[in-house]
C-alpha positions, 0 to 999 in steps of 0.5 A: 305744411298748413293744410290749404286744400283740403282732402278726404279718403274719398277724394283718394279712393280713385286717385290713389288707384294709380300707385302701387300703394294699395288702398288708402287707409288713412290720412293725417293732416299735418299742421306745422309750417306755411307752404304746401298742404301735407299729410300723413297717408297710411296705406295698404303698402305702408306710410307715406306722406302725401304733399299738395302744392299751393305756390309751385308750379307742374314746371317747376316741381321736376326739380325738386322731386328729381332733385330727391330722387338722385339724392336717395339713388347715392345713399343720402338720406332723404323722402323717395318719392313715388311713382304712378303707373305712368312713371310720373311723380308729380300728379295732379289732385284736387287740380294742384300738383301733388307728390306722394314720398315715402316716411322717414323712421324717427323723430325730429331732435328739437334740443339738439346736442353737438352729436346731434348738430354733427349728424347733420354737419356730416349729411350735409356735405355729402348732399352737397357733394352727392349734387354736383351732378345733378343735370337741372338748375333752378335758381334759389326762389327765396333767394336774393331776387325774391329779397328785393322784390319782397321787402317794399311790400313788407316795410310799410307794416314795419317801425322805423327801426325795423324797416331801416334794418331790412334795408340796411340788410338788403343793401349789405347783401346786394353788395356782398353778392355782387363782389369777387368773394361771393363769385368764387363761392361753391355752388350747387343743388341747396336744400335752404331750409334744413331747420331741426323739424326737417331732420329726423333722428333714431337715437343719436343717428340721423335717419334722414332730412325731408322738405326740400321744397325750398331747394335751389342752385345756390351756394353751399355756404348758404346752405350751410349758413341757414342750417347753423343758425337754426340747430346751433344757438339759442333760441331765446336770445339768436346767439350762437352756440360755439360748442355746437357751431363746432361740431356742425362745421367740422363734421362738413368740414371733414367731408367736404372741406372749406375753401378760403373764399367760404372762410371769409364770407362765412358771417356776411352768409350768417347774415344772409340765411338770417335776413331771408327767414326774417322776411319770409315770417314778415311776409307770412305775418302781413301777407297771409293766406287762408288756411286750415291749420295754419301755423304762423312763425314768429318775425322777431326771432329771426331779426333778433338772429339777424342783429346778433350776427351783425354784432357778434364776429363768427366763429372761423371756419377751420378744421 
């Protein structure tokens, strides 16, 4: 969410003449992440947040927004997004698609406790069973394809040592997702990238999840996988807290149980959602793109995510 394109209230004077929003009062630029250009937009209707999108396409968006939009419709949670006097939610401004969503109440919990980690346990399921009829598909576009055409341009900035882990890593992967017990894996509509500054919280409940310009078809479990090894370890060290492992996986657990194929590739998924943030970061770092207010992540905190879960056995899925 670095800015890449810059715009003014001026530049929003007419464009904005197309929503029901009133006059644009202000706009924010907000500064954390590395994909699309955000901003805070007050207008005369209210708070929203306007994104323009730097790598995804006018076809590919559909997705995402409808995703949302069906989401919203069943009671999850999540940004509404927008239409203009067309119907149309994806727009384009400054010549990119753009996308105005309704703000989310709250504040992002950044120390997270198990009550907390079991909000988000509980609102996960329900996304994912809220899901399962949602009419479009668009495959996980950070997901095994993207590691494979990704690594060979990240290895050649990489040690020794690194590079032999990202290749060991792939090739465990490729594996896994070619055997029976990946193949009977719940699948679905996945955010992919539910981290703690995704999710927003009043108190000790959760008001909703934002950013899913990550989202795809792929496998709850994933989903699930990326989510514990951001709101449930240490950030120091990449290990998993128990305690807090717990409470995320037995409040999903309640509303959407585990299945015994889940149970058992739940650390090679562990290792998965690690390795995909390890080479997103690797890629970011060696690969960067110009940008205002850019805020690169750290690569090394996700292999170190990465060599704990192969180290250290998970905690089982159970009840």
């Amino acid at each position: 969410m670095a800015v890449f394109t810059t715009v003014t209230l001026d530049d929003l004077s007419q464009w904005i003449k197309q929503f029901p929003l009133g006059k644009a009062l202000d706009l924010q630029g907000i500064s954390s992440g590395i994909e699309n250009s955000n901003f805070f937009l007050t207008t005369e209707r209210g708070e929203f947040v306007l994104t323009i999108f730097e790598n995804l396409s006018f076809e590919q968006l559909p997705f995402y927004v409808q995703l949302m939009r069906h989401l919203a419709e069943r009671g999850v949670p999540v940004p509404a997004p927008v239409p203009n006097a067309q119907g149309e939610l994806v727009v384009a401004l400054a010549g990119k698609p753009a996308v105005v969503v309704s703000k989310l109440d709250g504040s992002s919990q950044m120390d997270p406790q198990p009550v907390h980690c079991a909000e988000v346990g509980a609102m996960l399921a329900r996304m994912h069973l809220a899901g399962r009829d949602f009419p479009l598909r668009q495959p996980n576009l950070r997901g095994l394809d993207w590691w494979i055409e990704t690594v060979p341009k990240v290895l050649p900035f990489l040690d020794a040592e690194k590079a032999a882990l990202l290749e060991s890593e792939l090739a465990f992967q490729r594996a896994f997702a070619a055997g029976d017990t990946y193949r009977q894996l719940e699948q679905g509509p996945v955010h992919a990238d539910l981290f703690r500054n995704n999710v927003m919280f009043v108190g000790e409940r959760l008001s909703g999840c934002f950013d899913f310009y990550f989202a795809g078809w792929d496998s709850w479990l994933f989903d699930l996988a990326v989510t514990v090894n951001d709101w449930c370890i240490d950030l120091d060290t990449g290990r998993l807290d128990q305690v807090r492992v717990r409470a995320l996986t037995r409040a999903y657990h309640a509303t959407r149980p585990f299945t015994a194929a889940e149970a058992q590739a739940w650390q090679p998924m562990l290792r998965a959602a690690a390795l995909r943030f390890w080479l997103s970061r690797l890629y970011d770092l060696h690969r960067p793109r110009e940008a205002e207010m850019l805020t690169p992540h750290d690569p090394s905190h996700f292999e170190r995510v990465l060599r704990e879960r192969i180290a250290v056995p998970a905690p089982s899925l159970s009840a």
